[in-house]
C-alpha positions in Angstrom: 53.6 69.9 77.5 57.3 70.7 76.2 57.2 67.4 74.3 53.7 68.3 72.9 55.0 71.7 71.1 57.7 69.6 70.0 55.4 66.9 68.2 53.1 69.9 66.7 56.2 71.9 65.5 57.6 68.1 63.9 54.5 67.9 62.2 54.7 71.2 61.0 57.8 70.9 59.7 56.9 67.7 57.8 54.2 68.8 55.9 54.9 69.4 52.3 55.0 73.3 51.5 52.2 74.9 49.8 54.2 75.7 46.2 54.0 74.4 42.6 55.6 71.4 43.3 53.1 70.2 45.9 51.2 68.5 43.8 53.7 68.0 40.8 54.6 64.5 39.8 58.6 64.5 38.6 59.2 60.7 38.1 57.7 58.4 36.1 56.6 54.2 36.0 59.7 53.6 33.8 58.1 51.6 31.4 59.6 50.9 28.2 57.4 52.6 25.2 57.8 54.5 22.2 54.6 56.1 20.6 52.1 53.7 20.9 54.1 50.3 21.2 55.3 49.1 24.9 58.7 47.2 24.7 58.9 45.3 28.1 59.4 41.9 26.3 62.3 41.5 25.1 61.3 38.6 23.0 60.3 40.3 19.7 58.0 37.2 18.9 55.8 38.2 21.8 55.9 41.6 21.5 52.5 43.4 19.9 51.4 42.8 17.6 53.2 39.6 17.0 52.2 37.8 20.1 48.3 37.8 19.1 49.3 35.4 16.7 51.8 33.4 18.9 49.1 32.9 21.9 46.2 32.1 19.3 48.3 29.3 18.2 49.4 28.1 21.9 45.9 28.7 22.9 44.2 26.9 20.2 46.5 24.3 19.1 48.3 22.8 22.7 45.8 20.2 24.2 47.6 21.0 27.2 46.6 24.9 27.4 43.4 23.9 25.5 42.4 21.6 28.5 44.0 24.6 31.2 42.2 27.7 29.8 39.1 25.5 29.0 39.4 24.5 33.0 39.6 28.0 33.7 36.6 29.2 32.1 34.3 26.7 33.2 35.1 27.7 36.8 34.8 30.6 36.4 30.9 30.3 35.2 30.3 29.0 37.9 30.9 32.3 39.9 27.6 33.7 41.0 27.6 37.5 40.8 25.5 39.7 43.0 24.8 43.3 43.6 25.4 44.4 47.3 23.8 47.8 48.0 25.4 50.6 50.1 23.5 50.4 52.8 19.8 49.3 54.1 18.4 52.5 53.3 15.5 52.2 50.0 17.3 54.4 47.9 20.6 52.6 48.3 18.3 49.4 47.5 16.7 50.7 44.7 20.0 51.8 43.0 21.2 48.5 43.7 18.5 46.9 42.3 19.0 49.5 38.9 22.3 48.0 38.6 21.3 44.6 38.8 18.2 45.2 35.9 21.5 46.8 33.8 23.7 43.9 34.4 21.1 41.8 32.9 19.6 44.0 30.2 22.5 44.0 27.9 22.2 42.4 24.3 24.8 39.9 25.6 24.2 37.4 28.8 26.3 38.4 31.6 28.0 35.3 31.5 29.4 35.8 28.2 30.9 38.8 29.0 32.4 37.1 31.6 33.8 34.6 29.1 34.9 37.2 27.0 36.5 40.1 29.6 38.7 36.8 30.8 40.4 36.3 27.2 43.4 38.2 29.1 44.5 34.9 30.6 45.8 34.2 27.0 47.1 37.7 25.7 47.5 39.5 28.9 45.0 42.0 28.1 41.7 42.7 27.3 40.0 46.3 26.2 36.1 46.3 26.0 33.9 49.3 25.0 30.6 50.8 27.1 27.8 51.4 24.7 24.7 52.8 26.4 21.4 53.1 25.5 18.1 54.6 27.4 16.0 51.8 28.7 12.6 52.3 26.9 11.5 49.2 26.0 10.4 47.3 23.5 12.1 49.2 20.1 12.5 47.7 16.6 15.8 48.1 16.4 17.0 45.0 18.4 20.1 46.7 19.5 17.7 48.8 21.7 15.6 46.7 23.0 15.7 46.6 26.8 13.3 44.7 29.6 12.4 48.3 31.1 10.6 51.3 29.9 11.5 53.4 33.0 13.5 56.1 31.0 16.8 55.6 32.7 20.1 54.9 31.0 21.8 51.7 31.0 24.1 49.3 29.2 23.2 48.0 26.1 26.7 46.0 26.0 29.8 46.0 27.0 31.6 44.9 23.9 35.3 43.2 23.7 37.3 44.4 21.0 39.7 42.0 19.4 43.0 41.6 21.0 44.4 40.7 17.1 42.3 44.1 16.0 45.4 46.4 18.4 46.8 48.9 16.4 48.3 51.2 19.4 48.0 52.4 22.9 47.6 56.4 23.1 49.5 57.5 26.4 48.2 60.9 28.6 51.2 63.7 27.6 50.9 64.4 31.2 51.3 61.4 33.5 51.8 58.8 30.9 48.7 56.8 31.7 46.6 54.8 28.9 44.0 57.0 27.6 42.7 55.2 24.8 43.3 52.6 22.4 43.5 52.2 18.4 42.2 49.4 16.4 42.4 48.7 12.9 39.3 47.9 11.4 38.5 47.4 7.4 42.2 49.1 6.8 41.7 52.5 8.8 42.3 53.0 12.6 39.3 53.6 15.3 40.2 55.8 18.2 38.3 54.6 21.6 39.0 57.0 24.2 39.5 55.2 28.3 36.8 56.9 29.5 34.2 54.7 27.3 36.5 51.9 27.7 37.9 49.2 30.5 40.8 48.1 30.5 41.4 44.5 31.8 44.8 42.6 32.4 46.9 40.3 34.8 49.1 42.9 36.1 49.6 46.6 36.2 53.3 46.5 36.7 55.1 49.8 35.6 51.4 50.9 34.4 52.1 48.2 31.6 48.5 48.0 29.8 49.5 44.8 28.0 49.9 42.8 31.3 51.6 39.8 31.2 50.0 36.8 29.1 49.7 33.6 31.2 50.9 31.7 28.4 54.3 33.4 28.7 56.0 31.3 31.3 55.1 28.5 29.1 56.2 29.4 25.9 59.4 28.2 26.0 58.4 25.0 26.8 55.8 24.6 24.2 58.3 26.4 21.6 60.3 23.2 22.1 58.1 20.8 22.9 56.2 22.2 19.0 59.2 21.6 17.3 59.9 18.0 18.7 56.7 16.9 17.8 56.9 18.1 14.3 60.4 16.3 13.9 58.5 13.5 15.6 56.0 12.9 12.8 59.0 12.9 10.2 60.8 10.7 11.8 58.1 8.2 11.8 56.8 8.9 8.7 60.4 7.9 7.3 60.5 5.1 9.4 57.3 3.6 7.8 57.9 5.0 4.4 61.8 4.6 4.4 63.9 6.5 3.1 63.8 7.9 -0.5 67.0 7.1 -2.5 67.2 7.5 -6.3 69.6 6.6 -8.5 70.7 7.4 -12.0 71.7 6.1 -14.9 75.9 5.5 -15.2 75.6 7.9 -18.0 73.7 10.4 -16.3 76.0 13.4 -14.7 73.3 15.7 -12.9 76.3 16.9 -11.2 77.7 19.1 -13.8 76.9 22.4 -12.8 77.6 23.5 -16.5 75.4 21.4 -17.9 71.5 23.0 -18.2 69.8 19.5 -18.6 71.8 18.3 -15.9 71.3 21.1 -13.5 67.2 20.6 -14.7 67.1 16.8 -14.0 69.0 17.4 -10.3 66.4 19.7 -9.7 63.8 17.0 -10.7 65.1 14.8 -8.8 65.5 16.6 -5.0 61.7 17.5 -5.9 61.1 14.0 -6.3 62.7 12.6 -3.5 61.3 15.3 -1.4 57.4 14.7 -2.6 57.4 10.6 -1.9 54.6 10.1 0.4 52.4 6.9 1.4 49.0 8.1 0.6 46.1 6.9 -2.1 48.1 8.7 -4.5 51.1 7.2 -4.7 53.4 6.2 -7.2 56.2 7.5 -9.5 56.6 7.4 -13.3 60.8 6.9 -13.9 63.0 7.4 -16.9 64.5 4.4 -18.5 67.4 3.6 -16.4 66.7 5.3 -13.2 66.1 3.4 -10.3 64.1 4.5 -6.8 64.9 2.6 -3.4 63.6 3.3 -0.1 65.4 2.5 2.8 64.1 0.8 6.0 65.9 2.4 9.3 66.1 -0.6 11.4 67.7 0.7 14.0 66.0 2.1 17.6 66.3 5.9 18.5 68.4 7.2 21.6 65.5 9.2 22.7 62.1 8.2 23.8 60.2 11.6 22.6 56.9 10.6 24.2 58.9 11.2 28.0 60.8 14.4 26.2 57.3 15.5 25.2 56.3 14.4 28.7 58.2 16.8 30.3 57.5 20.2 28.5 53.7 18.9 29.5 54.3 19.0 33.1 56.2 22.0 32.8 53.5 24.0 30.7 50.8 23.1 33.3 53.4 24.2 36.1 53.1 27.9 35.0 49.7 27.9 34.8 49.5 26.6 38.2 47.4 23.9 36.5 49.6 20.8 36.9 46.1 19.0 38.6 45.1 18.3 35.0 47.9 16.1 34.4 47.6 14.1 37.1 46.8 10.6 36.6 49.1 10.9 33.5 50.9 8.7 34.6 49.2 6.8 37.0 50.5 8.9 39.9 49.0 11.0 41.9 46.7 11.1 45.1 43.7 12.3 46.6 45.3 15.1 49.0 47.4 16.3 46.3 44.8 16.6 43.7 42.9 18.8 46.7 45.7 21.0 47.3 46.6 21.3 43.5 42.8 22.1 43.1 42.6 24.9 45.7 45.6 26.7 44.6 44.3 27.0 41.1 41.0 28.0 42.4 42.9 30.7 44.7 44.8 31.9 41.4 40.8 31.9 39.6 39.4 33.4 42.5 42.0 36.9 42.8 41.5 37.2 39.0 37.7 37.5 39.5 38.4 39.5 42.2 40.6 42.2 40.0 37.1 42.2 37.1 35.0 43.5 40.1 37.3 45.6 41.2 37.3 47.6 37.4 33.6 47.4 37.3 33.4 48.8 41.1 35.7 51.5 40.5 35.2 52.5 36.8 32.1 50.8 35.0 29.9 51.7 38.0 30.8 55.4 38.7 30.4 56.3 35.1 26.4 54.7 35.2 25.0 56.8 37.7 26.5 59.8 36.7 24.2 59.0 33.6 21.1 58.3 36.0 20.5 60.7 39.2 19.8 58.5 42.4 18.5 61.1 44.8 19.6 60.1 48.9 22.5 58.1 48.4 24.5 56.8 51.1 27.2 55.6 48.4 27.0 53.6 45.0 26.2 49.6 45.3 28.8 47.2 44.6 29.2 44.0 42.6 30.4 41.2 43.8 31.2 37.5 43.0 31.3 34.2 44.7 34.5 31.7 45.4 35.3 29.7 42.6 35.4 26.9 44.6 32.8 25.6 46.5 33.2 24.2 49.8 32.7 21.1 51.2 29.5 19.9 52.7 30.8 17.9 55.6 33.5 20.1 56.3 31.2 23.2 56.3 28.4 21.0 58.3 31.5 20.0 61.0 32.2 23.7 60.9 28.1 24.8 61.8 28.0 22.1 64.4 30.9 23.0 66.3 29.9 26.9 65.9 26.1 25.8 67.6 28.3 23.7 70.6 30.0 26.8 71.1 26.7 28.7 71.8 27.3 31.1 68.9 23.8 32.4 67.6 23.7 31.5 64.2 20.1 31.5 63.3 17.4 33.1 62.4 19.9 34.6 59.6 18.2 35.1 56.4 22.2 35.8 54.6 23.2 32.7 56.0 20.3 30.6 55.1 20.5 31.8 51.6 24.6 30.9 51.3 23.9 27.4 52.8 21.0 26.7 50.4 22.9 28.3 47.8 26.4 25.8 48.2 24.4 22.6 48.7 22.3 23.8 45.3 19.2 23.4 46.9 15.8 25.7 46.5 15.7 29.2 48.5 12.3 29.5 50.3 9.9 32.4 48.8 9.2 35.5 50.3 5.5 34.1 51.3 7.5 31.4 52.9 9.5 33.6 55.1 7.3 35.5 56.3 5.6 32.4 57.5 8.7 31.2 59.1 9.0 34.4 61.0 5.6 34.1 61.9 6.2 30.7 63.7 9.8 31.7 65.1 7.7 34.8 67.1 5.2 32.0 68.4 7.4 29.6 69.1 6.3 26.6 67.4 8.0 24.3 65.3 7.3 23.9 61.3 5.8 20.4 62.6 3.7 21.9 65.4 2.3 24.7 63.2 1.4 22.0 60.6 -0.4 20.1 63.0 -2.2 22.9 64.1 -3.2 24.1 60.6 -4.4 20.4 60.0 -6.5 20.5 63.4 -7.9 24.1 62.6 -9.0 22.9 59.0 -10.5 19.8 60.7 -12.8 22.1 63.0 -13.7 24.4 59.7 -15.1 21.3 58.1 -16.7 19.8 61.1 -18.7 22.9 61.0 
């Protein structure tokens, strides 16, 4: 009893006092910011809005993040999304059917925003904006034209604003949070307050709502690995061309810096040298007396730059945690790695799909049906999205079998049935269909049986 007055009094004791600074907040993230620009990186290059350009070029011009990103996004199409309602109650179905109808009533497919919200693999970030419209149906205006005339409000799109468009971030006076963003847009700036946009990104370390580009681990990398190929293509364009040497006349001083005509044919002739390429167009017209050689390099360089080049590949694909697509490179590589390699980039794939739900569960979501009342809700329905990967038919077969030795009672389960059909792509039976399974489950016959019996019943009809 004494230890029991104790434990109350403890508690007691513990619990924050009811003053002004109960629910205060004193500290702060500690990130690194100044008006609207964030200055975590401490490379200016990739610091906004410099970095736009930066990715767009590693994006776009590496056939190594090309083939990553374009990996990346093809899985992730693949993801089939689904609304899962908050209970079995027919309210909580009907809302979750609403949601569905607004997922797929926007003026862009679903998939496509998909494709477009994941753009934050290359800049870190992604902001798009809610526009809304009431579902009426068909309207003139094709910006309004929705499947459903039922009144209620729903999304017309949810529309991505350009990552190379970032003017600013606006930060909350009070807690320091992102509420809003600016864009610049035909030389004037566009205010777009949170609460009509989401905000996706890799990470929200330090409240940083720039994340972390995936391409930044492999910058450096493709920094270098840009710059060797361009000295690369000189070398062997030298190599085939030789090099440019011209020679003047004894007479001829285009050294003498006090000499105008001198200084004038010196200049002439570095543009010359400079210019000489081996194309359709070339040739060279020469004063009398000059003379133009081109020199052969016949010896071998001390690097090979294809292994050099090689390298920054591998390490590229590394950070990406995307190495699979170079295997076979090199005529290395097996099976079971190429599997494990697989499965941890579909792991990487899968949390990021994971982290979109979450901000259309917890923000996107909320806001719609406080648009539209639902009357008798048990809570608000949920999207959700499949694996990334697929598993594998015999090891998910092996799995059932040894599930049924074990006695477990697997079916009738309409959930499962449905997942099954759904991995091995094949058709899902109709609703007419099982009901008539259902049918024959409570009389105990077999799909064969019944059809036998519906055969022999038929038979009697037209005997009669």
């Amino acid at each position: 009893m004494e230890n029991k007055i104790n434990n109350e009094k403890d508690i007691k004791q513990a619990l924050p006092k009811k003053d002004s600074t109960t629910f205060a907040e004193f500290g702060t993230t500690g990130l690194n910011k100044w008006g609207g620009d964030v200055y975590e990186e401490f490379l200016t290059n990739l610091r906004w809005p410099r970095a736009a350009k930066v990715y767009k070029e590693m994006s776009s011009n590496d056939p190594v993040v090309t083939a990553i990103l374009l990996c990346a996004r093809q899985l992730i199409r693949k993801v089939t999304w689904t609304v899962k309602p908050a209970s079995d109650k027919r309210a909580d179905k009907k809302a979750a059917e609403f949601l569905d109808s607004c997922r797929l009533d926007m003026s862009m497919t679903w998939e496509d925003l998909v494709d477009e919200i994941i753009s934050y693999f290359e800049y870190g970030w992604s902001f798009h904006e809610i526009v809304y419209k009431k579902r009426m149906g068909y309207q003139k205006e094709t910006s309004k034209n929705s499947k459903f005339d039922d009144g209620y409000i729903g999304w017309r799109k949810i529309a991505g604003r350009s990552q190379e468009s970032w003017a600013k971030w606006s930060f909350s006076a009070d807690d320091g949070n992102v509420d809003g963003l600016y864009q610049d847009v035909d030389n004037r700036q566009i205010f777009i307050p949170i609460e009509k946009g989401l905000l996706f990104r890799t990470t929200a370390a330090r409240g940083n709502p720039e994340g972390k580009s995936f391409l930044r681990g492999a910058y450096r990398p493709w920094y270098f690995k840009k710059h060797i190929e361009e000295i690369e293509g000189i070398g062997i364009e030298r190599d085939l061309a030789g090099l440019p040497v011209l020679k003047t006349p004894e007479n001829v001083d285009i050294w003498d810096t006090e000499n105008p005509k001198a200084r004038q044919a010196k200049i002439a002739s570095e543009t010359l040298v400079r210019s000489i390429r081996r194309d359709k167009n070339e040739g060279v017209v020469l004063p009398f007396g000059w003379e133009l050689q081109l020199l052969a390099s016949g010896s071998s360089r001390q690097f090979d730059t294809s292994t050099i080049i090689n390298r920054y590949d591998q390490r590229i694909a590394i950070t990406l945690l995307a190495d699979i697509v170079m295997l076979g490179a090199d005529k290395v590589g097996s099976f079971a790695l190429a599997n494990v390699k697989k499965s941890l980039l579909a792991a990487a794939l899968d949390a990021q799909v994971q982290s979109t739900v979450s901000i259309f569960n917890r923000y996107a979501i909320p806001r719609l049906f406080a648009l539209n009342p639902f009357v008798g809700l048990s809570g608000l329905p949920e999207l959700q999205a499949s694996s990334v990967e697929s598993p594998d038919l015999k090891d998910l077969g092996d799995y059932i079998q040894k599930l049924s030795g074990s006695k477990m009672p697997l079916f009738p389960n309409v959930n499962l049935e449905d997942y099954l059909l759904t991995v091995a792509n094949l058709p899902k039976p109709t609703e007419e269909e099982r009901v008539k399974q259902d049918k024959l489950r409570e009389a105990g016959l077999a799909p064969k049986e019944a059809d036998k019996e519906e055969d022999n019943n038929s038979k009697k009809e037209d005997d009669k």
